[in-house]
N, C-alpha and C positions, 0 to 999 in steps of 0.2 A: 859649787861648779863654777869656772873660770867663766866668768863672761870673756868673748873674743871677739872685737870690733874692727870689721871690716874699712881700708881706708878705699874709697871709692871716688870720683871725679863728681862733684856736682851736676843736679842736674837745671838744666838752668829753661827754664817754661818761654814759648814763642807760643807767638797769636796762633788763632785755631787757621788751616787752609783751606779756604774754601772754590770750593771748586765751581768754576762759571756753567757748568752744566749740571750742575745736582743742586739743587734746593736745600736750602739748608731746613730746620724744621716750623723755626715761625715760617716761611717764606713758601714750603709745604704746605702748613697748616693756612696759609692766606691765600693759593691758591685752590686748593681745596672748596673753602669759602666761598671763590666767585665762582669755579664751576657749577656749586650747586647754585647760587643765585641765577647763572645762565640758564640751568638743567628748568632751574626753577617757571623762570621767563618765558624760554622755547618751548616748552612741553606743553603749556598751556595755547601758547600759539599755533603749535603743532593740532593739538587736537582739536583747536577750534577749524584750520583748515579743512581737516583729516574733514570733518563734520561738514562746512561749506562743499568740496568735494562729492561727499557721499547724498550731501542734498542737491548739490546743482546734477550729481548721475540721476537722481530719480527726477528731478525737473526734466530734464533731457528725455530720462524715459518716457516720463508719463505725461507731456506737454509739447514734447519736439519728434520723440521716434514714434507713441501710440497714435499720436494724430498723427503725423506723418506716411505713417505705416498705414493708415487709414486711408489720406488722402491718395495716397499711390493707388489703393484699390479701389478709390474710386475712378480715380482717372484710368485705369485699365480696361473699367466697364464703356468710360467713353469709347477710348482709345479700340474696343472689340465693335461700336457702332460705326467707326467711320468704314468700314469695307460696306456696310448696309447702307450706307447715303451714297456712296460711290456710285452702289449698282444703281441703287434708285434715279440718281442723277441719269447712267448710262442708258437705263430703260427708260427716261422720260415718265416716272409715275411719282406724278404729283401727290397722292394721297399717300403714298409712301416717305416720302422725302419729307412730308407733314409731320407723320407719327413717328419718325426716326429723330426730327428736331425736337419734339413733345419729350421724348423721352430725355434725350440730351441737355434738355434744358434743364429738367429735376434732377437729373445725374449734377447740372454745374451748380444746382444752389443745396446740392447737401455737400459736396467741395467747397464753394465757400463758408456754409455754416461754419467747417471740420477745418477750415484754414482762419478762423478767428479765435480759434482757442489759442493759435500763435503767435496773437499781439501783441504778446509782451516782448517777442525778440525783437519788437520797433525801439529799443531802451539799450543794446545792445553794438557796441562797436562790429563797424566790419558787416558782419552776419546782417544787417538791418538793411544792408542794399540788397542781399537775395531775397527779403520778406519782401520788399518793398517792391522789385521783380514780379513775385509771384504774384501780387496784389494789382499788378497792370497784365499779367498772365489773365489774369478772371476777368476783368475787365474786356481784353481783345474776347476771352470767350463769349462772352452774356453779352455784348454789342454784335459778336458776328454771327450768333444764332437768330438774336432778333433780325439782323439783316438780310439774313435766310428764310424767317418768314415773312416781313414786305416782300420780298421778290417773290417766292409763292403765291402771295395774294394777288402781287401786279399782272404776276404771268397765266395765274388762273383763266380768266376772259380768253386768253390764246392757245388754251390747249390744243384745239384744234388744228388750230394755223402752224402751231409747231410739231403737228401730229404727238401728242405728250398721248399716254397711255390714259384710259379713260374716260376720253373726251365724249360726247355724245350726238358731233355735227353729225350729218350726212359724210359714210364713209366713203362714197363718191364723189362727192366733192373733188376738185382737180386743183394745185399749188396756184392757179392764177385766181380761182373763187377765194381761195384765204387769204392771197394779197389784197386784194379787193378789199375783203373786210380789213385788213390790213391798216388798210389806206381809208378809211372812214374813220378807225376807231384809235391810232395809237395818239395822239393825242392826253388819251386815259392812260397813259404811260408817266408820265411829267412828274405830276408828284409824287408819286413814288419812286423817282428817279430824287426827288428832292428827300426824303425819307432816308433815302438810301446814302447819299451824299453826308448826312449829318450824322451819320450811324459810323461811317467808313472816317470820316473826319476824326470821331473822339476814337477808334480804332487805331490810326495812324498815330495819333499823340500818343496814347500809350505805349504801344512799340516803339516811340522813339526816345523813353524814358528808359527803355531795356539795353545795358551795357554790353555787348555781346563780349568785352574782352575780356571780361569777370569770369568765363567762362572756361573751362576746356573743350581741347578740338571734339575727344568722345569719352566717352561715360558707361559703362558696362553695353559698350557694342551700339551706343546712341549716337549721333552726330549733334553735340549738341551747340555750338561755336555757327556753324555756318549751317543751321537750320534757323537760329534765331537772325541769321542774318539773311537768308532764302527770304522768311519768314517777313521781316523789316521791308525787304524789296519788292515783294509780291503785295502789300499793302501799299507800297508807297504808289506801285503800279497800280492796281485798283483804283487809289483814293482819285491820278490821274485821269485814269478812264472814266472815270464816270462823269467828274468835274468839267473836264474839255470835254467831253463827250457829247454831254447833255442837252448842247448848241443844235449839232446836227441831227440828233433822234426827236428835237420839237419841230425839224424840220424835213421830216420821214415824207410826210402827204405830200410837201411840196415836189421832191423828189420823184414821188411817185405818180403823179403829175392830178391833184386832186381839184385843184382849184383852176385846173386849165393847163393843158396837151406842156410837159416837157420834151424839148428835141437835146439829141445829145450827139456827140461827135464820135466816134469808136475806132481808137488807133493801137495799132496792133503792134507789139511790140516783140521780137523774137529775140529771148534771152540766150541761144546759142549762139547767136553772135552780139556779146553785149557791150550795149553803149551808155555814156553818161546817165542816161535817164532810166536805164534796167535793160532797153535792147535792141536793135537795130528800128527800124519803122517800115513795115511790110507792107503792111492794108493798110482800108479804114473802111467804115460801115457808118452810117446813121440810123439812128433809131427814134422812136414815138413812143412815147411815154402818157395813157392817159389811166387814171384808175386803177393804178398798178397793170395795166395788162400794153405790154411790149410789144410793138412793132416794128419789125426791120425795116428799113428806107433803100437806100441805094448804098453799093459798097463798090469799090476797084482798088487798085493797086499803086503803091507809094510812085512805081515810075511813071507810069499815067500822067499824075500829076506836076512829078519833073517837065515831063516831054510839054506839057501847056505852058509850065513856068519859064521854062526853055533858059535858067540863070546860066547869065556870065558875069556873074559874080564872079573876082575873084576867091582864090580858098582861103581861109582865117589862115592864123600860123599854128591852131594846134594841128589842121586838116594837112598843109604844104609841110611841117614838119615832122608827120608819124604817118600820113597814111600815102597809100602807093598811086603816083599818077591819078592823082585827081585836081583840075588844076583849077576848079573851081567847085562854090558852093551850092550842093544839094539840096532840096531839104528831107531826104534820106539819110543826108549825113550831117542836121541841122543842132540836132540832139547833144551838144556838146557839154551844157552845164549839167551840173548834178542837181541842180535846181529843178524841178521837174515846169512848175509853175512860167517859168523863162522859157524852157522847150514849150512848152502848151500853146506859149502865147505866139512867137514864132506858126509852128505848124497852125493853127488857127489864123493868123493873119494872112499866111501864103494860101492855106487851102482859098478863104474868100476871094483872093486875088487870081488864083487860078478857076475857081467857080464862077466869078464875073461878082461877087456879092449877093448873089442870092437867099444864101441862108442865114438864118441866127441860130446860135445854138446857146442852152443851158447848162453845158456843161461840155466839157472835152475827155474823154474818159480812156487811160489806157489799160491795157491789159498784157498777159503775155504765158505762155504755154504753159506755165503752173495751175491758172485759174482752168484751162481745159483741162488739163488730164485730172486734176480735182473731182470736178464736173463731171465728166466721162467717166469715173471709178464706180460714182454713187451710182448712174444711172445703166453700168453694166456694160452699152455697147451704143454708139453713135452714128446710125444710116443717114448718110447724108447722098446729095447726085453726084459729089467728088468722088464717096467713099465710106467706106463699114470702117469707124473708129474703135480700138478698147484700149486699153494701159498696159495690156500683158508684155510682159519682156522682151522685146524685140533684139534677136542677136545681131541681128545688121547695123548694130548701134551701140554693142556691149551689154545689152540688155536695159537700153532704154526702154520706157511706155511706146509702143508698137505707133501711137497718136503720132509721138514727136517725127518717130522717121517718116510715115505714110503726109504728112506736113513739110517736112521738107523735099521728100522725094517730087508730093506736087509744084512747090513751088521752087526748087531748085534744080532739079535735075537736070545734067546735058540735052540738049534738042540741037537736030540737024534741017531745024526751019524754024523760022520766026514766029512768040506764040506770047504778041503783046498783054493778053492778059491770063499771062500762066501765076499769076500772084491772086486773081481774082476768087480766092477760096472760101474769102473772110464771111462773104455774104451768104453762100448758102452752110457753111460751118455752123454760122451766127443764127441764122432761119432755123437749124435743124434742131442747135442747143437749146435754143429760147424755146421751141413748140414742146421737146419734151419734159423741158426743167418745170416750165409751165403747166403741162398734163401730167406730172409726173403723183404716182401716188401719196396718200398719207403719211404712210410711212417714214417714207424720203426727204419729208419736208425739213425736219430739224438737220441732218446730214445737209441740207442744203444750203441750210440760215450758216452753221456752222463752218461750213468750207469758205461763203462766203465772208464771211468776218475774220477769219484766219487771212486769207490772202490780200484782204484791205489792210492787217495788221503786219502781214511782211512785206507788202510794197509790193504786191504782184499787179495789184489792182490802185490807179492813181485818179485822183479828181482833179482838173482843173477851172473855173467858173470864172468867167467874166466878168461876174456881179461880183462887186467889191465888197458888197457884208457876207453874201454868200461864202468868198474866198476867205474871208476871216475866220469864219465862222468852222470852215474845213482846214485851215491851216490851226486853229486851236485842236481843233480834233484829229489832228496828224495824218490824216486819210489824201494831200495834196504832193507829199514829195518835196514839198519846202526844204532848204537848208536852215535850220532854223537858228536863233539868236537866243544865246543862254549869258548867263549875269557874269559879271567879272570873278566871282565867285567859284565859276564852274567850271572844271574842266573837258574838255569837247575833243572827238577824235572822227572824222568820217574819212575812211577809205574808197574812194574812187576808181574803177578799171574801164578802160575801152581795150576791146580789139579790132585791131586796124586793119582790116585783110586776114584773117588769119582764119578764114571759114567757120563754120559753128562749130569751133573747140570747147567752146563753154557748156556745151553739154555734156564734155567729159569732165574737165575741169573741175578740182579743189581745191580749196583754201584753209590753211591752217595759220592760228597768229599765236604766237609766242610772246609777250606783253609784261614786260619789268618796271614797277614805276616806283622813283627812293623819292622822299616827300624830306628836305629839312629846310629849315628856315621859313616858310613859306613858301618854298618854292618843287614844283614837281620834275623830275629830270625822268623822260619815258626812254626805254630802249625798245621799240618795237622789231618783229620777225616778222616776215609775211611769207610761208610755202607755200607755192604753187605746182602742183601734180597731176600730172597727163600720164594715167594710167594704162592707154588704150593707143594702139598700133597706127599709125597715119592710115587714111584712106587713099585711093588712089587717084588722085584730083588731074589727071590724063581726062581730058572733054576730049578728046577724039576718041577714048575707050570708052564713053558714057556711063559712068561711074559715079555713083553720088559722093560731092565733093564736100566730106563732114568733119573729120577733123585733119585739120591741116601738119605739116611734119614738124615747121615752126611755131611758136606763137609770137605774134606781138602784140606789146599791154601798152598803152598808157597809163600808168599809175599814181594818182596822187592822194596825196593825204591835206586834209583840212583841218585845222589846232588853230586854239584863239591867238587872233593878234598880239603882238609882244612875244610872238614864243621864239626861242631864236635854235637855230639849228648845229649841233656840232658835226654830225656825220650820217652821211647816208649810202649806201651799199648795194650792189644789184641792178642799178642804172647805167646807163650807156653811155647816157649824157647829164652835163656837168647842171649841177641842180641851183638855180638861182629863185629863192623865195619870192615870192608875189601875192600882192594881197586879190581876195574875189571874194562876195558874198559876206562880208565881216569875217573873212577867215585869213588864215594865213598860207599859204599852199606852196606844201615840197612837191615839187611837180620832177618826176623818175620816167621812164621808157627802156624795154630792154625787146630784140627782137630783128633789128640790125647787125648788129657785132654778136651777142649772145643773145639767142632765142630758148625760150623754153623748146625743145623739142616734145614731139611723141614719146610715151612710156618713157619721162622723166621727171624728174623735179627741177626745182629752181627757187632760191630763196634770197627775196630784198629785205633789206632793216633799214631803218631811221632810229637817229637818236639828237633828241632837241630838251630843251626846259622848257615848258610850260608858260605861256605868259599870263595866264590863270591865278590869284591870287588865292591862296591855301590860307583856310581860315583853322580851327578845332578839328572841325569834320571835310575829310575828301571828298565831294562830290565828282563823280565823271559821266557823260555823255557819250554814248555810243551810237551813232547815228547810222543806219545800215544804209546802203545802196541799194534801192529798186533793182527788179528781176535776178540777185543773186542766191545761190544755195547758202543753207545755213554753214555758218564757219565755225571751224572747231577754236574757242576762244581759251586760252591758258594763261589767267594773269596771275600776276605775285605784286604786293603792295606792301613796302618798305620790308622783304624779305616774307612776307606771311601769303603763302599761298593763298591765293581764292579758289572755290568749287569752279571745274571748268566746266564751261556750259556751252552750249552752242547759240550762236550770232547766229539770230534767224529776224529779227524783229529791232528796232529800238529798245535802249535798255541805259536806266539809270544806274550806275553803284554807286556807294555810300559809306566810309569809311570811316572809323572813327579813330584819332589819330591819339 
């Protein structure tokens, strides 16, 4: 067979092409390789995690949730006793309030047991400031239980005297036999008042190791943000009250005149028409103080006293620039500083001087229609020779206490004849309250103690004393009306009002403040609101129709505000007249008036604002001072601090807040 050879074109061999996205097969085969050295590497790492994971979930479980889950229920069992010390509290049964602390105290030490198996999260980033919380948590608890039983102990001895359930005196006994004892025995109060102080002391320190920002606002329906902040305040108040306090309850006997007769001065202040010091100056009364048991003296009426002073003084200029026709100084209308102390001294100087100097007194004491109808609540109904007192709602006043109108109707009312001592009320008012606050039953007695230490803490009730350690010793204990002097440190706000003529509108009268305060550099810039609201229809103040003339169509305020020196002002609002700062008191004062040009009317509102910085020096933490004005109603207070709302509470009392910035 023919071989037959094909002529064809050479073929001539080029390099292999490789392609930048395909792997050739070493380059395959080398990755390959490191994956599994990866696979290799990870997977062990992996499972070791996987392992740390599924150990730190059972750690969690059975170290963080099963005790936790525990602690919760035990705290629930507390959390079901606190309605049972409540009431115990509210019934005054001491043997109660006893075994409901008994038990609460073995409730908080099988809690802390059940909160020590948690100590290893003190090792733990982060998470180790809420252990470290909860662990000053136990601590406020087991110091404020113990502090709950000294004061049981201390107040044991006084069941009686505070009618406490159980007690065993004579239940005839009458509230002036148990001042009596009173007045022999508190004394035995002291150190346990010193007990109490060191207890409330490491109390306050740990509260103030608790961050409240750490926090959220709420928590499955808990408030938990501004309850540890409630919480922070109402301690920091406590630890105050008892500290300053302690001065003036070692000097209770003196008071109550043990070691020899105190006399006392009794001026009477009417907060429907109110002035610098809480409110106009009506009466006065003196009284006899020996062994706790009170005696009225002699009482008449503030213009009495005018007419003997007979001043032709000229008027100050806040008197010739805000109030109507008066071209000289009263001492009706003497009451000008917010000072209460400055007023005291004043009305004390002139009364001697219109009494020829007769008398010495221990004390200057005012008061003003809150501490009545108080009074008059507990004790039901008031027969006096003026008049049958009670509190029921009085339409002829909007539904005032029936007290206030039957009080101003005495001593206000038109008259078509001369009736020099139509103010003359205070004395047998004062005769009728004392005989039966004094007889008044067992019962009554703690409603009694109670009302009165509420009204010395909103400033219904003021001390002034002549004796200069005396005065100290009441101005630590806040009970004088002092404007008082706080650290560079702190910031300080008191709002001031008079009404200039404007009839007893202040018994209609509200107050609402709306309060913004941005805190940078150290420095605080406030924008305050102040609403004022006359809810209630003008009276008809025609004296030829004889008409009780009670609230007026107008209002006029004098308004100021007191903020530490250095503070400077950008704008203010709601004023008539052009505001020029002034120092008084170590204060700095926007001094406002509206009531001329724009008055509040009847059934309207009316709202002022200021806006200043601070001359307060802002350290870590905000401090602010709220200093209230004597004989005013509690104000509805709305602050926000550097955008974070606060709980709004009502201005009824002085009041610290405490911010942490």
């Amino acid at each position: 067979m023919e071989q037959v050879t094909l002529n064809t074109p050479p073929v001539i061999s080029s390099p292999p092409i490789i392609s930048p996205n395909k792997p050739t097969g070493s380059a395959i085969k080398t990755e390959s390789n490191s994956k599994e050295k990866v696979k290799k590497k990870v997977l062990p790492v992996l499972y070791v995690l996987l392992i740390i994971f599924s150990v730190l979930f059972v750690l969690l479980f059975f170290f963080i949730f099963v005790p936790g889950k525990k602690i919760y229920a035990q705290i629930g069992k507390i959390r079901e006793s606190v309605p049972t010390i409540k009431q115990a509290i509210s019934d005054k049964d001491l043997d109660k309030i006893k075994e409901t602390l008994t038990t609460i105290k073995t409730q908080e030490a099988s809690i802390e047991a059940s909160y020590k198996q948690l100590s290893w999260i003190k090792i733990l980033p982060v998470i180790n400031n809420y252990y470290k919380d909860g662990q000053q948590a136990l601590i406020i608890a087991k110091e404020g239980i113990e502090t709950g039983e000294i004061l049981v102990q201390a107040i044991e001895p006084y069941k009686d005297f505070l009618g406490a359930k159980g007690s065993a005196t004579n239940s005839e006994q009458t509230t002036e036999d148990r001042i009596t004892f009173l007045t022999q025995s508190v004394e035995g109060l002291i150190p346990y008042l010193d007990q109490i102080e060191t207890k409330i002391t490491t109390i306050q320190n740990a509260a103030d190791k608790i961050d409240p920002s750490r926090y959220p606002e709420e928590f499955k329906g808990y408030n938990i943000k501004s309850n540890i902040t409630k919480l922070q305040e109402t301690i920091n108040e406590s630890h105050t009250l008892i500290k300053d306090g302690k001065p003036i309850l070692s000097k209770i006997s003196w008071l109550l005149g043990k070691d020899s007769p105190r006399k006392y001065l009794l001026v009477f202040q009417n907060d429907g028409e109110l002035r610098p010091s809480g409110g106009f100056w009506t009466a006065f009364s003196t009284l006899t103080v020996k062994d706790g048991k009170v005696t009225p003296g002699t009482a008449s009426n503030i213009y009495d006293l005018d007419d003997k002073l007979n001043s032709k003084i000229a008027a100050p200029r806040l008197i010739k620039s805000y109030h109507i026709n008066v071209p000289y100084l009263t001492l009706r209308d003497s009451n000008l500083s917010p000072d209460f102390p400055t007023d005291a001294q004043i009305f004390l100087e002139q009364y001697t001087k219109a009494m020829g100097g007769k008398d010495k007194f221990d004390a200057v004491i005012a008061i003003d229609t809150n501490l009545l109808v108080d009074m008059v609540k507990i004790l039901g109904k008031l027969d006096t020779r003026v008049g049958t007192f009670t509190t029921e709602p009085d339409k002829r006043c909007d539904g005032c206490p029936s007290i206030i109108y039957e009080l101003e109707w005495i001593s206000g009312r038109p008259r078509n004849y001369i009736e020099k001592n139509r103010k003359d009320f205070l004395n047998p008012l004062m005769s009728s309250l004392l005989a039966n606050l004094m007889g008044s039953e067992k019962s009554k007695m703690g409603s009694i103690i109670e009302a009165g230490l509420k009204n010395i803490n909103e400033k219904h009730v003021l001390f002034y004393f002549p004796d200069e350690e005396m005065q100290k010793i009441g101005n630590l204990a806040n009970i004088t009306g002092k404007i008082i002097d706080v650290d560079k440190s702190v910031d300080y706000i008191h709002l001031n009002d008079a009404n200039f003529a404007s009839a007893k509108s202040n018994i209609f009268i509200t107050q609402k403040i709306k309060h913004d305060i941005t805190i940078k550099d150290g420095v605080a810039e406030h924008k305050i609101s102040v609403t004022y609201d006359n809810p209630t229809a003008a009276s008809n103040c025609n004296l030829e129709k004889g008409d009780l003339c009670l609230n007026a169509a107008q209002y006029r305020d004098l308004f100021r505000f007191y903020v530490p020196i250095g503070s400077k002002l950008i704008k203010m609002t709601g004023s008539e007249v052009e505001v020029e700062p002034y120092e008084e008191l170590n204060k700095l004062v926007f001094e406002g008036f509206y009531g001329n040009k724009y008055a509040l009317n009847a059934k309207s509102n009316l709202k002022t604002s200021v806006q200043y910085t601070s001359g307060a020096t802002i350290g870590s933490t905000y401090t602010l001072v709220l200093q209230k004005q004597p004989g005013t109603k509690p104000v509805e207070y709305e602050l926000t601090i550097n955008g974070e709302e606060q709980p709004i509470f009502q201005w009824a009392a002085d009041k610290t807040i405490k911010f942490s910035l």
